[in-house]
C-alpha positions in Angstrom: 113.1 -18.6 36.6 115.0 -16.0 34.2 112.5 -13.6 35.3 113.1 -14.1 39.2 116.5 -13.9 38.4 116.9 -10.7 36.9 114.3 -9.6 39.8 116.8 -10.2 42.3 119.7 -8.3 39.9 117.9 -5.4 40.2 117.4 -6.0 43.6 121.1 -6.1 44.4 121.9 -3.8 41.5 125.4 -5.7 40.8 127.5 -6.4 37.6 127.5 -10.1 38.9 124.9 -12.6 38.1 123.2 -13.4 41.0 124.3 -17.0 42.0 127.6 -15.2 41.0 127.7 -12.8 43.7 129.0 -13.5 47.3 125.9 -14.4 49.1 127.4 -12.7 52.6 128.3 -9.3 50.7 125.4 -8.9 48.7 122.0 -11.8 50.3 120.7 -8.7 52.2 120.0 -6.7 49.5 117.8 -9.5 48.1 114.1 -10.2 49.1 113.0 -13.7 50.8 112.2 -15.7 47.9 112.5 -19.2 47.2 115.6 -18.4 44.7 117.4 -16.5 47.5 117.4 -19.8 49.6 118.9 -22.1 46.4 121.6 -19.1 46.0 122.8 -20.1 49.7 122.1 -23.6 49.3 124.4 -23.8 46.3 127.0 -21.5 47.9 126.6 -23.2 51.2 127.9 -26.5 48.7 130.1 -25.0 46.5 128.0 -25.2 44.0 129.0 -23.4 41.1 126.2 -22.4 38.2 126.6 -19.5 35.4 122.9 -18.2 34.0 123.4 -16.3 31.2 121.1 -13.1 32.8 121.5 -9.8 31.3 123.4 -7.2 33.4 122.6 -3.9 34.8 124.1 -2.0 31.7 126.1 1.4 32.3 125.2 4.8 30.3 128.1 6.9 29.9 131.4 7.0 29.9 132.6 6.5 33.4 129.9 5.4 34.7 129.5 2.7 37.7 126.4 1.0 39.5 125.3 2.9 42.9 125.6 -0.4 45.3 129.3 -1.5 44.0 130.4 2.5 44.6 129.1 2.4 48.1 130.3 -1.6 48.5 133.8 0.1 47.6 133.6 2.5 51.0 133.5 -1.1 53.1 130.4 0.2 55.0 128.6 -3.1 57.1 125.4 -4.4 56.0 122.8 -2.5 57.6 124.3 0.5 56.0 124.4 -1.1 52.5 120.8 -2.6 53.0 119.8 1.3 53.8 121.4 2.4 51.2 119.6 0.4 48.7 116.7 1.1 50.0 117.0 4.4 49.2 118.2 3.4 45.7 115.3 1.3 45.1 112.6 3.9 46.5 114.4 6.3 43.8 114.5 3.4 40.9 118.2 3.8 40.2 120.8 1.8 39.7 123.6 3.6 38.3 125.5 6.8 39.0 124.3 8.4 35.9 121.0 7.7 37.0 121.4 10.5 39.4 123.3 13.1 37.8 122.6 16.3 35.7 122.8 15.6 32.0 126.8 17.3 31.9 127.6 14.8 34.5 128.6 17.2 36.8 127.0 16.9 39.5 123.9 14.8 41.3 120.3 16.0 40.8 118.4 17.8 43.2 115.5 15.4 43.6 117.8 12.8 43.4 119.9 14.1 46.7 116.6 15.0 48.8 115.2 11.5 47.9 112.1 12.5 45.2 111.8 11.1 42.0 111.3 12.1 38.9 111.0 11.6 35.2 114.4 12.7 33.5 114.4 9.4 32.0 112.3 6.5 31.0 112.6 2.9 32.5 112.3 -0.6 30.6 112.6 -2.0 34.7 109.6 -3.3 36.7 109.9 -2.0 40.0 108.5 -3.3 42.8 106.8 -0.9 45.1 109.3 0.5 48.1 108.3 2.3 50.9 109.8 5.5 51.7 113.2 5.5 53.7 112.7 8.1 56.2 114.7 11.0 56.8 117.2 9.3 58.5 118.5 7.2 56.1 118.2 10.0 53.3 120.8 11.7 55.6 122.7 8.8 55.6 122.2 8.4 51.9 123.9 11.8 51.5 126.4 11.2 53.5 127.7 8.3 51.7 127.1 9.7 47.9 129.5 12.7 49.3 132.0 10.2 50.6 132.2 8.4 47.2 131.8 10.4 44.7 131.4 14.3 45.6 134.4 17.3 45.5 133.0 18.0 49.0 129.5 18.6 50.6 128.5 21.5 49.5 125.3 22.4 47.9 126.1 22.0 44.4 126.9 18.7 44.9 129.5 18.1 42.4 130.9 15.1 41.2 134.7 14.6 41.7 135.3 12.8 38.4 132.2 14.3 36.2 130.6 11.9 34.0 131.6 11.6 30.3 129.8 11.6 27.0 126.5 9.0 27.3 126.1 6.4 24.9 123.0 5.3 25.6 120.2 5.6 23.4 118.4 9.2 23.3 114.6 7.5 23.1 115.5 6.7 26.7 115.2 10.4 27.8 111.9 12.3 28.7 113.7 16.1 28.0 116.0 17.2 25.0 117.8 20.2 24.0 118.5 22.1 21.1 120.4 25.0 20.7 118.4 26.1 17.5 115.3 25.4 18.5 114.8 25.3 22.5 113.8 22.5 25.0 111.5 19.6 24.1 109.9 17.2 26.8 108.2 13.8 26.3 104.6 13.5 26.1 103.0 10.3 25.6 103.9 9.7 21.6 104.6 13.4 21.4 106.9 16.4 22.4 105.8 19.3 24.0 108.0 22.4 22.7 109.4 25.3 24.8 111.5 27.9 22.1 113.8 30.3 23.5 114.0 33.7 23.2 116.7 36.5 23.6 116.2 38.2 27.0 117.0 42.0 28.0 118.7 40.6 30.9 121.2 38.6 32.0 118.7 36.2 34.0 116.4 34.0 31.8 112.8 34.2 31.6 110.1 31.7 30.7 106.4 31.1 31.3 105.6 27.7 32.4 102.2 26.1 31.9 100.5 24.4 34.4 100.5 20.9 34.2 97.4 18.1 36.0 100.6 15.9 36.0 102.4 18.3 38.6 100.8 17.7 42.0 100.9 20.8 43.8 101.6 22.8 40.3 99.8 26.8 41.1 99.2 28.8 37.6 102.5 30.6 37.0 103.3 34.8 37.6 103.7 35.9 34.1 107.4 35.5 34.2 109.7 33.2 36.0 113.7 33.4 36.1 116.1 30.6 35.9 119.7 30.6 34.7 120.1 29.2 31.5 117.9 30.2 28.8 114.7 32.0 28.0 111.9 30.2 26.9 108.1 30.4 25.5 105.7 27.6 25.9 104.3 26.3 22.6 101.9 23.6 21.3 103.2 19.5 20.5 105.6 19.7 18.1 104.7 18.1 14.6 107.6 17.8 12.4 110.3 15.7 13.0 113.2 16.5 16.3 116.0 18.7 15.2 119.4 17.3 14.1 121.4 19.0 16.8 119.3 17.0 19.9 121.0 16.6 23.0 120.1 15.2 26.3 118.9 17.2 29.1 117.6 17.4 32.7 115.6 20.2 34.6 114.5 21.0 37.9 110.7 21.7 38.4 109.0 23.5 41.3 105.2 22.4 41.0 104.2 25.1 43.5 105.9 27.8 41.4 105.0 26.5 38.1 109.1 27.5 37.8 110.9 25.2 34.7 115.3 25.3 35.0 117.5 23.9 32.8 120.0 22.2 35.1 122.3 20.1 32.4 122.6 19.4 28.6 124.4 16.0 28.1 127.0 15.2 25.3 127.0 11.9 23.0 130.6 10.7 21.5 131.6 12.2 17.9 130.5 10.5 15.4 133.2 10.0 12.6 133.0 12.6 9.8 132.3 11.2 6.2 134.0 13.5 3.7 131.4 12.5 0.8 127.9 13.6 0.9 125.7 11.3 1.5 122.9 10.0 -1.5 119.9 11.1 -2.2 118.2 7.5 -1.0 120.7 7.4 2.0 119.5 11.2 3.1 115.3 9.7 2.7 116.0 6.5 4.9 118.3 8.5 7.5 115.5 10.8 7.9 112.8 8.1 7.8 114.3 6.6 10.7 114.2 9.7 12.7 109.9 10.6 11.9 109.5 6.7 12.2 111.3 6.8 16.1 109.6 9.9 17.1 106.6 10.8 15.3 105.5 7.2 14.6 105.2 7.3 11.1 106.5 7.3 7.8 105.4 8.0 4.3 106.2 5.1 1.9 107.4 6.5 -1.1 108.3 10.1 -2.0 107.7 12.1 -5.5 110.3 14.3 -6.8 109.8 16.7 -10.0 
């Protein structure tokens, strides 16, 4: 039963427990199930019952789930049901889910209804059918009522997103500023390394990938505004210390690779003393354990 409950919680994508939701606002976003018809019976008797469910949890600082944003702009239920359509076919639940890693402003693919892999999921989704273009108009149309400056193409956010705090294993591409951009690879990272470039737009060769559908071999050079980078092989040692989220934009067909957002993560608080030794050896253990999968045991020092 806990699993068909939190089925339908994705389902409606709400803060509320289902049996605690209003069954009028929010029974259409739910599938036909044999739990959807005790939710009505118990509302239908005013039947009050608290499951303790996990909730849909929020990522960043001012953060807020999709269906309760567009819930806020009063549209009727066909709309809403439309709407989470969409969201489902996408496999989002959250604003954040949606947005460039700065949190300024809503992702490409995200806007024009394609998914993609800027993060990694611990959700089962069912599989959706694609909304067709209609209701991705409409889809747009209500993000830019609730939540953009106006509707212009760079689709940004009226009150940008603030520093994430949830965990970094969850995304599939870092940044760092001293060594370049990193993306997710099964149990490994695939590194791209910057370089300076004569010019003041950014050049980087992109490898063609079987995982891109559609993806033609690269031109020797591709530009992109951000920074220049240089494909390289998986990286072995452990990630950097200065990490940060990020999201790109691909275009398979060009082979082109654009750095479209590097996220921030709240300060941690400053320790005057250096740390010990033993503290420095688990502290980094932690970090080859998390992403290399491994960790020597013991360590010699002459």
């Amino acid at each position: 039963m806990e699993a068909a409950v939190q089925e339908h919680q994705l389902e409606t994508g709400t803060s509320f427990g289902l049996f605690q939701q209003d069954y009028s606002n929010t029974a259409t976003l739910a599938s036909d199930t044999w739990l959807k018809r005790v939710w009505k019976e118990l509302e239908d008797l005013d039947i009050y019952v608290a499951l303790d469910s996990p909730v849909l949890p929020l990522r960043c600082e001012g953060d807020a789930l999709l269906i309760e944003v567009f819930m806020e702009l009063e549209v009727d239920q066909d709309a809403l049901k439309w709407l989470n359509w969409c969201r489902m076919f996408l496999q989002v639940c959250t604003v954040s889910d949606i947005v460039t890693a700065d949190g300024r402003s809503i992702r490409e693919s995200m806007w024009h209804g394609k998914r993609d892999n800027a993060h990694r999921s611990s959700y089962q989704w069912p599989r959706t059918v694609r909304p067709n273009r209609t209701h991705w108009k409409a889809w747009q149309e209500h993000l830019t009522r609730a939540l953009l400056v106006s509707d212009g193409s760079q689709r940004l956010l009226r009150h940008p997103l603030g520093p994430w705090i949830d965990p970094l294993d969850n995304w599939n591409w870092l940044w760092s500023s001293t060594h370049g951009l990193f993306h997710r690879q099964g149990h490994g990272w695939q590194h791209y390394r910057h370089r300076r470039s004569s010019t003041r737009s950014i050049q980087w060769d992109y490898p063609c990938s079987t995982q891109l559908s559609g993806c033609k071999r690269p031109h020797n050079k591709h530009t992109a505004n951000g920074v220049s980078f240089l494909p390289a092989p998986f990286w072995t040692q452990p990630l950097p210390a200065d990490m940060c989220r990020a999201t790109v934009h691909i275009t398979p067909s060009l082979g082109t690779l654009a750095l479209t957002g590097i996220g921030t993560a709240p300060l941690q608080p400053h320790h005057d003393s250096q740390p010990s030794l033993l503290a420095a050896w688990m502290a980094a253990s932690a970090r080859v354990t998390e992403y290399v999968g491994w960790t020597p045991e013991e360590i010699e020092i002459d």
